[in-house]
N, C-alpha and C positions, 0 to 999 in steps of 0.2 A: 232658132236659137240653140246653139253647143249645150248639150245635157252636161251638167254639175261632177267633175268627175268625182267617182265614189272614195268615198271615206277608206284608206289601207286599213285591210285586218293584217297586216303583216307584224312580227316579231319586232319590238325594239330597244335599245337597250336599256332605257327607263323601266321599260316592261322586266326586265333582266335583272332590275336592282341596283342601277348604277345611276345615278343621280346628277349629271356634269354641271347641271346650274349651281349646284345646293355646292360644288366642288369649287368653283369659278367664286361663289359668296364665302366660302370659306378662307380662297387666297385673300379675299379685299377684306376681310376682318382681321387677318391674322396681318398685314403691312406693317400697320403701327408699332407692333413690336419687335417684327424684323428690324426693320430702319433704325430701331434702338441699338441692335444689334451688328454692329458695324467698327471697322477699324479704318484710320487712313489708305490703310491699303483697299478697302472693298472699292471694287467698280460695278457699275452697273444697276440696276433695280431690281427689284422681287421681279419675276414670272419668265427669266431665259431659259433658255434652254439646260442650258449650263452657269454655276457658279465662276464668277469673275473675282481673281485676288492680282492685287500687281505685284510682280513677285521681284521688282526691280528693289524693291527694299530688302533682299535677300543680298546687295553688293556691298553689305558692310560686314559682311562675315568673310574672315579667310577661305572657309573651306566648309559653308553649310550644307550638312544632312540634314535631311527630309526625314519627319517620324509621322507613320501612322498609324492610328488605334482607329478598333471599330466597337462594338458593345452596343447593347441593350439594355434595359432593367429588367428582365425576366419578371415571375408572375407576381412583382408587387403593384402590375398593371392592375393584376384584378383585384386589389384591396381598393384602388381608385374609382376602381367598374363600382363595386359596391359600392361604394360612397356617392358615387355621381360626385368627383370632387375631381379635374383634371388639370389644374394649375401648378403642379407641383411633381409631376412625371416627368416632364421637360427637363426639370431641373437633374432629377436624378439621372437622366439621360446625360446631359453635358457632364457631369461631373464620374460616369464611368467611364468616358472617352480621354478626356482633359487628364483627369490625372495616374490615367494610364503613360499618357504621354510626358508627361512630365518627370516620370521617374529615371528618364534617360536624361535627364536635364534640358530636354527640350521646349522651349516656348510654345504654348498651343498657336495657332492662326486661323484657322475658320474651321467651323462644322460646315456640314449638310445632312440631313434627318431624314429620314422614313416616318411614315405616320400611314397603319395600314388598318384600315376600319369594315366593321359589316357593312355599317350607314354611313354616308356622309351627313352631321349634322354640323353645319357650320360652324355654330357657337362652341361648341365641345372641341372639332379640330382646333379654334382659336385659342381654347385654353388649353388647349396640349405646347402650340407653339409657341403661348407667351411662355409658359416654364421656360421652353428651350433657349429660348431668346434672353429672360432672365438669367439666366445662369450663364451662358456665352457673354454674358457682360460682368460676372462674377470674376469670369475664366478669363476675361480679357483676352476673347479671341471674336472673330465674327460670324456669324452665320449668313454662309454665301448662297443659299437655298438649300429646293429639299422635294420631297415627294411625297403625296397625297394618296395613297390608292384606295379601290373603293372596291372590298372582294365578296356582296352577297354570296350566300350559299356555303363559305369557305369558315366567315366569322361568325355572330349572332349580331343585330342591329346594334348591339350597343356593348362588343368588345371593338376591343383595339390592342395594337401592338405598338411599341416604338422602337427605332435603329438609329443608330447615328455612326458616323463615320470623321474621327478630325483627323488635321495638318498641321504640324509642327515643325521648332527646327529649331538644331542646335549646331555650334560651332563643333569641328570634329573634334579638337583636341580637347574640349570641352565634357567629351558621355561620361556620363559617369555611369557605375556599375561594377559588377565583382571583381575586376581588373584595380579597381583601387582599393579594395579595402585591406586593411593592414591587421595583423595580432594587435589587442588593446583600444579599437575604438571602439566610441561608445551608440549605441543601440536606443537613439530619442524614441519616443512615441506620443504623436499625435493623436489626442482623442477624436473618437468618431463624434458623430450628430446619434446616433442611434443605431439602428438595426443597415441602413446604408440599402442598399439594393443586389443583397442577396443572403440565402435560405430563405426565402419567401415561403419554398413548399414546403419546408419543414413548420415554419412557422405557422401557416396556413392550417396546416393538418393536425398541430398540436392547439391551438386556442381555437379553432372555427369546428373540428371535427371530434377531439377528441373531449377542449374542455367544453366547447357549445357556447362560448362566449359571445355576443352581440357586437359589434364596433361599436353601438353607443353606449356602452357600457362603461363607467365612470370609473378610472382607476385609481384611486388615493395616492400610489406609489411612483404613476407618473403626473397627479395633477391635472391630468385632460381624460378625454375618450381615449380607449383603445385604437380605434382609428384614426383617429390625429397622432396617437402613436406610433404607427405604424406608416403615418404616411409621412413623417416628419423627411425631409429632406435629405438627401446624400451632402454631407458636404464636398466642397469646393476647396483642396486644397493648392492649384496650380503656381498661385500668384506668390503663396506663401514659401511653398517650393523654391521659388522662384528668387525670390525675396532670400532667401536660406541662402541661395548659392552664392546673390553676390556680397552680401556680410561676412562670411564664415567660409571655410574648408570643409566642402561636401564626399561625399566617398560615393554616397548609393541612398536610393531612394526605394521602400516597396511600396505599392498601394495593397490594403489590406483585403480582399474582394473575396469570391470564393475559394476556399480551402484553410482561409482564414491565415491566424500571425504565422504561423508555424512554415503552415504551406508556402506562404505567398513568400514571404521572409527568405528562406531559403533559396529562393529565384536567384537570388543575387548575392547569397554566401558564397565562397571560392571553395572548390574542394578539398582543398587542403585547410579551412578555417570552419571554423563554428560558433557559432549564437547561442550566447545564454542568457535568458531571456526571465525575468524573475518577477513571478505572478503579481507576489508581495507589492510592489512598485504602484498598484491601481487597483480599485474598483468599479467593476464594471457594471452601469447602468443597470438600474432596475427592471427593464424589458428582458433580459438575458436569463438573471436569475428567473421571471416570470416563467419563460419559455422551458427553460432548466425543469424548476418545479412542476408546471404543470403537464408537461411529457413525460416526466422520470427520463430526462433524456440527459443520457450520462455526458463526464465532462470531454471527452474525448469528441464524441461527436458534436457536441454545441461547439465546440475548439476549430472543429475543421467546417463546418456550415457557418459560422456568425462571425464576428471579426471583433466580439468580446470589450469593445469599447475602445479601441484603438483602430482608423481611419489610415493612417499613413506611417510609415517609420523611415528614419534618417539615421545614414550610417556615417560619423564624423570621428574624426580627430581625437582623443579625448580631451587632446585641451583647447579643442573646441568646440566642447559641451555647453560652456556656459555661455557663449557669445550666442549660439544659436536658439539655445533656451530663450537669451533677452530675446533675440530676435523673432519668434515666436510667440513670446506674451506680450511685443508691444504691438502685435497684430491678430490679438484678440485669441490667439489659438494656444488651448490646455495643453503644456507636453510636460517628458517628464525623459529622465535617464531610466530607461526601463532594463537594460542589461551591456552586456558587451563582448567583445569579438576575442577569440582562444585559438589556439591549434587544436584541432580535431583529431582526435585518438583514431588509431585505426580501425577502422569497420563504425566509426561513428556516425550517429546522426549531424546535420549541417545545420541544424534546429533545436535547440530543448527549453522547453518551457517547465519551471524550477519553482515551488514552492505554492502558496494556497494566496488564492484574491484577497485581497484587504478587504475590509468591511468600512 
């Protein structure tokens, strides 16, 4: 009788930290919300190789441009690590892509994500992806797949990272941006949801290192934990964008992300024009001032790290301020005339932020 051949002591990759079953369980948990996640245009099912979009509905545009945006949420991952709370990064993830894309007036059309982990643990990858899935249905775009990696040695079991990458499009004679804005319009601004997904390590180092504060630490100021605070969602402004341009005479669109209103703002002033932009107009959430106070961190630098309670801003017409205001509040989102567009003195700044926050 054939002796039993011996048991391999050889190297394998489970032995290595990579887990392909626990990966394979992770795609069949996360379906449900993929499939949520879908446009007429989506073809195909979750696990190809490649994302399918039919791009035969791109033939009713005269002359459509392709936009794409790529982005992360940087380290408000790890306020999530902490929490063991992963339903709600997704989201932040879609909505730094989305309405990156949309500021050129472009319609978003599908993501596809990275999701790059120590561990694969199925249920955690699953609620990273419903986020993403959730918010690609905020974004009215679809999520055509994505990618799973699994890097032992690289992460600790229980970081992670996320990427995401959209597609967009818009009619050419349609971009809007510095090319149209004119002397005299006016300068809307969209409130944020909160803190949005960036200065994290500012924020980080001022509440967790300097003041010692807990996430379950009960804030009076905002009503909840710190950590609900912080992980409060980016919002979603694509659709509302969107919504703007075909009610009203749009000029320019900035999303407010890092370097804040000033910096971002400026992206898309002409150099010949300038923004005056007048504090007075808003109040900015109580997490800000928090952050303020408890760093001593002057207003100059909270200015260019936090985006001071304003999310998006819209460069219009002046006397199409108030149609797009309607159009704005009957879609649930806070804006306001926050300043307006000058000729810029020579050697001027293409930004200035003008007087003291309201209270």
């Amino acid at each position: 009788m054939p002796a039993e051949p011996a048991e391999s002591s050889g190297a394998t990759y489970a032995a290595a930290g990579v887990d392909i079953e626990a990966g394979d369980r992770a795609v069949q948990l996360m379906k449900e919300w993929v499939r949520k996640a879908r446009r007429p245009e989506s073809v195909g099912a979750l696990g190809g190789f490649a994302g399918l979009f039919d791009a035969s509905a791109l033939k009713r545009y005269e002359r459509p441009l392709l936009a794409s945006a790529t982005d992360g949420v940087g380290t408000k991952v790890a306020v999530a690590q902490r929490m063991d709370r992963h339903d709600t990064i997704g989201h932040d993830l879609v909505a730094m892509v989305v309405d990156d894309l949309v500021v050129c007036g472009a319609e978003p059309l599908f993501m596809t994500d990275y999701v790059c982990v120590g561990k694969v643990v199925p249920e955690r990858v699953a609620q990273i992806v419903k986020g993403i899935a959730e918010g690609c249905v905020l974004a009215g775009c679809a999520l055509v797949g994505g990618e799973t990696a699994e890097h032992p040695g690289l992460l600790g079991p229980d970081e992670y990272d996320v990427a995401g990458a959209g597609t967009g499009v818009v009619e050419a004679d349609a971009v809007l941006g510095p090319d149209r804005i004119r002397t005299g319009d006016a300068v809307i601004a969209m409130a944020s949801s909160g803190l949005h997904s960036n200065g994290y390590s500012l924020v980080r180092h001022v509440l967790f290192e300097r003041a010692g504060w807990a996430l379950e630490r009960d804030v009076p100021e905002f009503g909840r934990t710190l950590g609900e605070e912080l992980l409060e969602p980016t919002r979603i402004y694509s659709l509302d964008c969107l919504a703007l341009t075909r009610t009203t005479e749009v000029h320019a669109f900035s999303h407010i992300t890092g370097g804040g209103l000033a910096g971002n703002l400026a992206r898309v002033v002409p150099e010949e024009l300038h923004a005056r932009v007048d504090r007075g107009t808003w109040a900015p959430g109580a997490v800000f001032d928090l952050v303020g106070r408890a760093g001593d961190v002057a207003r100059p630098e909270l200015e260019s790290a936090l985006n001071m309670g304003v999310g998006m801003v819209a460069v219009v017409p002046e006397e199409s301020a108030d149609a797009a205001l309607a159009t704005l509040a009957d879609r649930g989102v806070d804006a306001w005339v926050a300043g307006e567009i000058t000729e810029r003195a020579a050697g001027g700044e293409p930004v200035t932020l003008t007087g003291d926050y309201a209270r």
